[in-house]
C-alpha positions in Angstrom: 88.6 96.0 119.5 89.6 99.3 119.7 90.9 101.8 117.0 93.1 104.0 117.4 92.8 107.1 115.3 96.5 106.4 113.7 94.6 103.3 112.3 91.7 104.6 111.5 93.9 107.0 109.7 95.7 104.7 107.8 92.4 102.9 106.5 91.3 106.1 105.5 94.5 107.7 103.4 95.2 104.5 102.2 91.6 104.3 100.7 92.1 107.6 99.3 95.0 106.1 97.8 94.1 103.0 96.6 90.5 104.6 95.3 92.8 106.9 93.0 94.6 103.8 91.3 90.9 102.1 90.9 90.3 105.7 89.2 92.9 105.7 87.0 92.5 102.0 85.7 88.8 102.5 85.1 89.8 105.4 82.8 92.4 103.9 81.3 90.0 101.3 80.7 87.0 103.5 79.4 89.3 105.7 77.6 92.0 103.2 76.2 94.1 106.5 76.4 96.9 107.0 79.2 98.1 110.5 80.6 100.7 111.9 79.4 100.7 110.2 75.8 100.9 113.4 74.1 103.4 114.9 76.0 106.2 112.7 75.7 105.4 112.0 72.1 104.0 108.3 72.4 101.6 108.3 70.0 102.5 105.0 68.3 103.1 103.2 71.5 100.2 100.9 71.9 99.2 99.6 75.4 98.5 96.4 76.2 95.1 94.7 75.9 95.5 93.2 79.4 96.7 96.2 81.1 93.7 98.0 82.0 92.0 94.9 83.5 95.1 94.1 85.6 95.2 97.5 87.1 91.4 97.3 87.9 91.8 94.0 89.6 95.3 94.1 91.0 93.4 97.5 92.9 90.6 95.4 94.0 93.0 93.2 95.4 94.5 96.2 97.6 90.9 97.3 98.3 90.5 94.1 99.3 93.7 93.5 101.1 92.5 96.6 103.2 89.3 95.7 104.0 90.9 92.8 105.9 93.6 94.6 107.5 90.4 97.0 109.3 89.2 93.5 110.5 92.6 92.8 112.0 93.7 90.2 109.4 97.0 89.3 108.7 96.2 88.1 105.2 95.3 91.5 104.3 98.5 93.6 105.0 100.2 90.6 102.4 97.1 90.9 100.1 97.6 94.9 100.0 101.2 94.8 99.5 101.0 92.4 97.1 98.4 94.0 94.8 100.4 97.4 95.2 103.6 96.0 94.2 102.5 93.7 91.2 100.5 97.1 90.2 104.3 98.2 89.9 105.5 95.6 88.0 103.2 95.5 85.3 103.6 99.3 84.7 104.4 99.7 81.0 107.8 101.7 80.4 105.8 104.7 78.5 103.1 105.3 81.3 105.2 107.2 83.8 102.5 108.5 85.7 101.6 105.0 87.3 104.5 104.2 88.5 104.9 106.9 90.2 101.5 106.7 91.3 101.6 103.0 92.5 105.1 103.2 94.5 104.0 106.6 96.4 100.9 104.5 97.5 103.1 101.3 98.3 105.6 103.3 100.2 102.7 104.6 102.1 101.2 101.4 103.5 105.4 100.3 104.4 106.2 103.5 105.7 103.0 104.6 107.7 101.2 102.0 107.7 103.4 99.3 109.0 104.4 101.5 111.8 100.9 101.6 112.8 100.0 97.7 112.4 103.1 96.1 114.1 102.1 97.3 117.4 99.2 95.4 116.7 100.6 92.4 114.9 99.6 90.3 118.1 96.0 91.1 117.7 95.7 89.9 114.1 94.2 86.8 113.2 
């Protein structure tokens, strides 16, 4: 099959994206420190033991999600939006930044992204 270079496109911000949150969960996870702690004055606000793992995995899931989607699976637009929006959902109320983060890279996929795959739909498996 053809790509076109809208699609490639996508594949390749959305990697960019989706790299960035599997950035920020590793170092939140080698770190056990979150940006913008000591700006806001959270220094007694513990995070969650499970939320650096989460992020790392609900990213893999995206990455995952996306690897499918360049093979023209349907499974992998739901698997992307999926891990992008429970990434949203799990966000702790102090961490700001990852929310932000998570629903600029959610809003991609919808916004770009889907406008690029439903022309295709018919061609996913």
């Amino acid at each position: 099959m053809k790509r076109s270079i809208w699609f490639n496109g996508l594949i390749c911000l959305m990697l960019i994206l989706i790299g960035g949150i599997l950035f920020r969960g590793y170092r939140i996870w080698s770190t056990n420190d979150y940006l913008f702690k000591e700006h806001f004055n959270l220094g007694d606000a513990v995070m969650p033991e499970w939320y650096p793992g989460a992020t790392l995995g609900l990213g893999i899931l995206s990455l995952i999600g996306l690897i499918l989607v360049y093979f023209y699976k349907k499974i992998g637009v739901y698997l992307t939006i999926l891990g992008l929006f429970f990434s949203i959902v799990i966000q702790p109320e102090f961490m700001p930044d990852g929310t932000l983060y998570s629903m600029f890279t959610l809003f991609v996929f919808i916004g770009y992204g889907l406008a690029v795959i439903i022309p295709h739909w018919k061609e996913f498996k």
